[in-house]
C-alpha positions as CSV (number, residue, x, y, z in Angstrom):
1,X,-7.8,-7.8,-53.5
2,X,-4.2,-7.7,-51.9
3,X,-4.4,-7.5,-48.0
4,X,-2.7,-4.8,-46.0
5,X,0.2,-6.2,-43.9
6,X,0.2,-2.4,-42.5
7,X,-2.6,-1.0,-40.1
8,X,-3.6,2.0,-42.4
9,X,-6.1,4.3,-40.2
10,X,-8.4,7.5,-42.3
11,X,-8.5,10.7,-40.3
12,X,-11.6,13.5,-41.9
13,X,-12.3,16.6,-40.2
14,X,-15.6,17.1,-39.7
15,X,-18.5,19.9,-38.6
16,X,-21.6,21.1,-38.6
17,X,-22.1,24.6,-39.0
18,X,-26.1,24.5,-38.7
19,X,-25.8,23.3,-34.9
20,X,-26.7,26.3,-32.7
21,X,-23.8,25.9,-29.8
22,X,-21.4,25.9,-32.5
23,X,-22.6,28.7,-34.3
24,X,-23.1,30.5,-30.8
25,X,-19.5,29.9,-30.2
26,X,-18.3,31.1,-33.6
27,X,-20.8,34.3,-33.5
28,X,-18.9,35.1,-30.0
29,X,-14.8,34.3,-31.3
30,X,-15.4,36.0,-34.8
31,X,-17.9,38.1,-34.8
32,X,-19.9,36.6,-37.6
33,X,-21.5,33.4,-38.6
34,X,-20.9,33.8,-42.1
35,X,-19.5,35.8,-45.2
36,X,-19.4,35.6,-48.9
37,X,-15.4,35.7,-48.3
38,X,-13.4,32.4,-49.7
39,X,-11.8,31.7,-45.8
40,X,-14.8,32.5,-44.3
41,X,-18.0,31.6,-46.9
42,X,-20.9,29.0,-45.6
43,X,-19.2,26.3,-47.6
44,X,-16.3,25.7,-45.6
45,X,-19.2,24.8,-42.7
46,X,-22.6,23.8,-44.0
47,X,-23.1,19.9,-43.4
48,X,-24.7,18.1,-46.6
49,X,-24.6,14.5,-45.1
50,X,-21.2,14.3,-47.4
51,X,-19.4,12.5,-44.1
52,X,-22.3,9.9,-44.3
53,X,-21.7,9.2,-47.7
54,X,-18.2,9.1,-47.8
55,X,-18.0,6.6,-45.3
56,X,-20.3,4.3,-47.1
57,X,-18.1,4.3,-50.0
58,X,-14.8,3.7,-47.4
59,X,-17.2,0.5,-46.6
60,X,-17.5,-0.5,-50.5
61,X,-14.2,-0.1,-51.4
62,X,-11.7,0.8,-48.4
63,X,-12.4,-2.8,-46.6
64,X,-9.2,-3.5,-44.6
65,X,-9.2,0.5,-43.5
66,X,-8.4,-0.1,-39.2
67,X,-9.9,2.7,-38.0
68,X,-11.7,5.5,-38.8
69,X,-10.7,8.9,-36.7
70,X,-13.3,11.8,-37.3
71,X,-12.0,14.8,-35.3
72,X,-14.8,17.4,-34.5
73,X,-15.5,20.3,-32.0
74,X,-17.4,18.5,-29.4
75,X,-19.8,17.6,-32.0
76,X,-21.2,14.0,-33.3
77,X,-23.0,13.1,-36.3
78,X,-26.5,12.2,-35.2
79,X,-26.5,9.1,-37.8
80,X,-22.9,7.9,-36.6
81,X,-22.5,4.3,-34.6
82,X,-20.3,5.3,-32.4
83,X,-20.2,2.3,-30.6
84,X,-18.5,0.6,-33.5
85,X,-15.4,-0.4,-33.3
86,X,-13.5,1.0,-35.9
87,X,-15.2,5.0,-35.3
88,X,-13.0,6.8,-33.0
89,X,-14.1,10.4,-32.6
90,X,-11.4,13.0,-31.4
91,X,-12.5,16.3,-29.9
92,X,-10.4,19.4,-30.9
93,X,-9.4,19.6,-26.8
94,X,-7.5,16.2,-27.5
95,X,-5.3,17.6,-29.7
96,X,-4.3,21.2,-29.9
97,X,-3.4,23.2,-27.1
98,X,-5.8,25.6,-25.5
99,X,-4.2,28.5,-26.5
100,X,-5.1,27.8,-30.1
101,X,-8.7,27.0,-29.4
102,X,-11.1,27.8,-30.5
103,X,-10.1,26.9,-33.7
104,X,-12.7,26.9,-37.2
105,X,-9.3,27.0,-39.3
106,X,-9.1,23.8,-41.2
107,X,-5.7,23.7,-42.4
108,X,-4.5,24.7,-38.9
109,X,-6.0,21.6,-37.5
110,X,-4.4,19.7,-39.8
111,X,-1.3,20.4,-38.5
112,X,-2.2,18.5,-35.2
113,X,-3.5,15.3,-36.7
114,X,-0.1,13.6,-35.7
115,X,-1.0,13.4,-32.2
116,X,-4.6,11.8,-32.6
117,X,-3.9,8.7,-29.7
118,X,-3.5,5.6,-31.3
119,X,-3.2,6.7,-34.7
120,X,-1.4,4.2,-37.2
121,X,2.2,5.2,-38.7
122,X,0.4,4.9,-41.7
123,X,-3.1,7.1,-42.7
124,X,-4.9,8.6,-45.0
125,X,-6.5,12.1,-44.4
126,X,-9.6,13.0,-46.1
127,X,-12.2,15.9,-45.4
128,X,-16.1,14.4,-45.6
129,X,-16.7,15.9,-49.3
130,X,-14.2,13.4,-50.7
131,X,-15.4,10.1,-51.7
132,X,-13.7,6.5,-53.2
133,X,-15.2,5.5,-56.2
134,X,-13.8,2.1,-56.6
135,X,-12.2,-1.0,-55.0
136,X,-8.7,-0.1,-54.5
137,X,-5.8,-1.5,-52.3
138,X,-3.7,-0.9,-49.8
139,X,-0.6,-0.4,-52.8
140,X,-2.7,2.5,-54.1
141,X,-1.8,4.8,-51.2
142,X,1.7,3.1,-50.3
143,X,4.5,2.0,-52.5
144,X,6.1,-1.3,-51.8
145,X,9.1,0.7,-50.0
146,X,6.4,2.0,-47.5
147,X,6.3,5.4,-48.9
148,X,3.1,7.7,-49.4
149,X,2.1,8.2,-52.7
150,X,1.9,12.0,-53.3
151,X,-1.0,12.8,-55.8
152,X,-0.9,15.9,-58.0
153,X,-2.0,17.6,-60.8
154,X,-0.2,19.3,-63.1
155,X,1.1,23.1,-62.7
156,X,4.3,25.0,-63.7
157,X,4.3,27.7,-60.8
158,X,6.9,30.6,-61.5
159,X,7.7,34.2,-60.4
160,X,5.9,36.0,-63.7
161,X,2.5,34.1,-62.4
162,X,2.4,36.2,-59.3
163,X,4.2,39.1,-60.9
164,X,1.6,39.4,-63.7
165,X,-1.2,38.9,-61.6
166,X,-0.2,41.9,-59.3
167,X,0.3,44.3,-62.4
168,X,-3.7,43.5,-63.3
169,X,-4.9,44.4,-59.9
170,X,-5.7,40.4,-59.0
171,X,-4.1,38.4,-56.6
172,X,-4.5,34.2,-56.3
173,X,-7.1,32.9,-54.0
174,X,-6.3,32.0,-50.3
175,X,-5.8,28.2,-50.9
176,X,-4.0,28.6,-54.2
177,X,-1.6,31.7,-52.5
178,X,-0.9,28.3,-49.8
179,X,0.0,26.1,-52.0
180,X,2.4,28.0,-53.7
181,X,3.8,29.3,-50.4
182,X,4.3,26.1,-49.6
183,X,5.9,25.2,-52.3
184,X,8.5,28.4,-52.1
185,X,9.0,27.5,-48.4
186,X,10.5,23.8,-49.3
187,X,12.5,25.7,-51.9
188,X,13.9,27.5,-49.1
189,X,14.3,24.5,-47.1
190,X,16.0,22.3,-49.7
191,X,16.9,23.8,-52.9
192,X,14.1,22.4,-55.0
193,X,11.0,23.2,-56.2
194,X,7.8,20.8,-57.2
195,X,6.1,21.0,-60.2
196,X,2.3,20.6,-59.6
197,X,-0.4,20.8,-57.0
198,X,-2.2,18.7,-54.8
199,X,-4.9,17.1,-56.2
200,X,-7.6,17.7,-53.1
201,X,-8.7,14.1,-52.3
202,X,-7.5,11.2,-50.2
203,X,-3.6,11.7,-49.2
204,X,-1.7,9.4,-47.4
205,X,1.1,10.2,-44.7
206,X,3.5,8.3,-42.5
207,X,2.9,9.9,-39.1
208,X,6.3,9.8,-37.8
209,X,7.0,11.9,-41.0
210,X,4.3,14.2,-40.6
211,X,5.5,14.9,-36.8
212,X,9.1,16.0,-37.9
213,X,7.9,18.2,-40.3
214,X,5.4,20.0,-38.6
215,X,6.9,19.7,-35.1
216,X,10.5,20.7,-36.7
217,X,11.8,21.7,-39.9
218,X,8.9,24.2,-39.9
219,X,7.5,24.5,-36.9
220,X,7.6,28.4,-37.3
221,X,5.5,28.7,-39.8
222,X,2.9,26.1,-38.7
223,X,3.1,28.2,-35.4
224,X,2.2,31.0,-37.2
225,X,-0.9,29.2,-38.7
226,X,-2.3,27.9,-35.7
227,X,-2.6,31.1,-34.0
228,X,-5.1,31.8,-36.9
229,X,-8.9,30.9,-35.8
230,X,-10.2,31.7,-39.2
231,X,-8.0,30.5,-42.6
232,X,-6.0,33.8,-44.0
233,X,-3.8,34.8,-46.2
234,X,0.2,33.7,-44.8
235,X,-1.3,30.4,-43.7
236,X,0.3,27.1,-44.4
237,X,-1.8,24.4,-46.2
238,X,-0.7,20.6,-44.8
239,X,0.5,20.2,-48.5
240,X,3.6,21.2,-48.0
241,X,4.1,18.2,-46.2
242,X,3.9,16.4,-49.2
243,X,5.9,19.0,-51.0
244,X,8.8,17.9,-48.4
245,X,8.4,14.4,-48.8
246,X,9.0,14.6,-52.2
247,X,11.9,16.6,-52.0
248,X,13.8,14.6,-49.6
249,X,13.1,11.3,-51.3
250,X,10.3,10.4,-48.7
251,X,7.3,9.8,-51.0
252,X,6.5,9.0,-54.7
253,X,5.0,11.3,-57.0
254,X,1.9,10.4,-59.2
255,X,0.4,13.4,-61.4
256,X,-3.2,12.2,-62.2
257,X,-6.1,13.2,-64.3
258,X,-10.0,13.7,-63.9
259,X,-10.1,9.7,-64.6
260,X,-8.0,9.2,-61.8
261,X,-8.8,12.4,-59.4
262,X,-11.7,14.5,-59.9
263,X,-12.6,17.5,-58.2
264,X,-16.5,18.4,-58.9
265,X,-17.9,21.9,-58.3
266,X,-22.0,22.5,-57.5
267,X,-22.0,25.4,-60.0
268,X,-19.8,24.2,-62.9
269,X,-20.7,20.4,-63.3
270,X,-23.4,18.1,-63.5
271,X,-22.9,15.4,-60.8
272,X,-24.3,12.3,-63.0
273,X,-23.4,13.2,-66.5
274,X,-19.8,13.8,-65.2
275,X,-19.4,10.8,-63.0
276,X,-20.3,8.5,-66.4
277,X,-18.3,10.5,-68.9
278,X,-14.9,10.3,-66.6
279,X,-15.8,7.0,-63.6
280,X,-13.0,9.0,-61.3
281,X,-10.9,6.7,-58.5
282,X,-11.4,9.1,-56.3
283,X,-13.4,12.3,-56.6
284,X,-14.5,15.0,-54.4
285,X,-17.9,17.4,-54.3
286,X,-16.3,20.5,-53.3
287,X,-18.6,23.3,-51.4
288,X,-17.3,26.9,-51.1
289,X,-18.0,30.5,-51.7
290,X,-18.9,30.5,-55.3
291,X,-22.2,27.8,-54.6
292,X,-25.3,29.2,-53.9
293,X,-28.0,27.7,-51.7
294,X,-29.9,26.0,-54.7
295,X,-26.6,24.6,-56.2
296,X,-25.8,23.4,-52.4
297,X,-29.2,21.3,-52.2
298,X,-28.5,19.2,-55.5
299,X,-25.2,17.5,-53.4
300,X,-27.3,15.3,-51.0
301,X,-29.9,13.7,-53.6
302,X,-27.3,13.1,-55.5
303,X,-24.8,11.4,-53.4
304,X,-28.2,9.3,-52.3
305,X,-28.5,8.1,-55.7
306,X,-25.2,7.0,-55.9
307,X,-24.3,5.6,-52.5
308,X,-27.9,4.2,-51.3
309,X,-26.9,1.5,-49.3
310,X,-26.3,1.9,-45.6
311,X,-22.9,1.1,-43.9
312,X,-22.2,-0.6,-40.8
313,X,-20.9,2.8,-39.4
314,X,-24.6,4.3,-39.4
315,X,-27.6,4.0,-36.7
């Protein structure tokens, strides 16, 4: 396996939205644990353990990582060695500004993970339900030039999309309406447009990069965001800091494919029949407000089965 002559750091957000302070705190800011809504639904919070399991497989495969930053809201995995050398958690307080906290808004955080302390020019950011699903290198996430490797899937996104879902009464969901808003603000920004979307899993950033952007060339709009303690429609996803890097010649563009990239959902896919039909690179177990509370209990044995050996960064 190539060796890294780069320090390449992961960043996940993490939290768990069964522990009582947290939900007290939430109940008081919002108003409401929970709601069927997509911003608001028990899957953007519930724990399954995923952050467990996606570190064992960062062990198997992601061996020269440095380190490992898992931001939280004064929270701490009760499995987690923290005393190893490579976890470094970072406290929502360390990063964004008390007048933006609290904060249960993922894609607002985001916008903040430039100014972790000590975090490497280069990273990968991941959230806990994503997982590596095979040895790969350091190349895989940065071209020999040193530039991230944007991942997307394709999509051709156009005026008559929206158009004709507004003449039927629907409208996109919240993180599809972000993407493409991000996608129309680097048109704004620079004249082009890109074809595609992200393909929700590991992305890698240079920070320096990522601070321009969201400190600069759009700081508006991420303003706007981060004022938001709950997700809502007119936020900004982090994506379209990809989108800019690809614009200005900053990043490479891969489009992948379920072989490459897979995204599996609790209520549309078997977990073992599709991990042997496609054996993904990457692939991710994604919870939100379509998966019921049966569907939602078949994640954890599963991701047992498949990752059942310890890592160093456990108890």
């Amino acid at each position: 396996m190539e060796t890294s002559t780069k320090n390449i750091d992961i960043v996940y957000l993490w939290v768990d939205g069964s522990d009582v302070e947290w939900l007290k705190k939430k109940l008081q800011y919002t108003g409401v644990i929970y709601d069927k809504t997509e911003t608001d639904c028990k899957g953007r919070y519930i724990n399954n353990d995923e952050l467990k399991y996606s570190l064992r497989s960062v062990s198997r495969y992601l061996p020269w990582i440095r380190n490992i930053f898992i931001v939280t809201d004064c929270q701490c995995p009760l499995w987690l060695n923290t005393n190893h050398p490579q976890i470094k958690l970072v406290d929502h307080s360390d990063i964004i500004p008390a007048d933006c906290l609290p904060c249960f808004n993922a894609p607002a955080i985001e916008f903040f993970l430039h100014k972790i302390p000590d975090l490497s020019e280069y990273f990968i950011f991941a959230n806990d339900d994503m997982f590596v699903n095979k040895p790969l290198n350091p190349a895989y996430f940065f071209n020999p030039d040193d530039l991230p490797i944007v991942r997307l899937k394709h999509k051709i996104w156009g005026k008559l999309d929206f158009a004709l879902k507004k003449i039927i009464g629907k409208k996109h969901g919240q993180y599809m309406q972000m993407i493409y808003d991000a996608n129309m603000l680097i048109k704004s920004k620079t004249g082009k447009r890109i074809t595609g979307v992200p393909h929700h899993n590991f992305d890698s950033y240079r920070k320096s990069f990522f601070a321009l952007v969201a400190d600069n060339f759009i700081k508006h709009e991420v303003e706007q965001t981060t004022k938001h303690a709950i997700r809502q429609y007119g936020d900004l996803n982090r994506a379209v800091i990809a989108f800019f890097a690809v614009a200005t010649n900053k990043a490479e563009v891969e489009y992948v494919n379920r072989y490459q990239s897979s995204r599996l959902l609790p209520f549309k896919h078997n977990f073992k029949k599709y991990m042997k039909r496609y054996n993904p690179e990457l692939f991710c177990i994604n919870d939100n407000q379509h998966v019921t509370d049966e569907q939602r209990s078949k994640i954890k044995p599963f991701l047992e089965s498949y990752f059942p050996e310890k890592c160093e960064f456990e108890l």
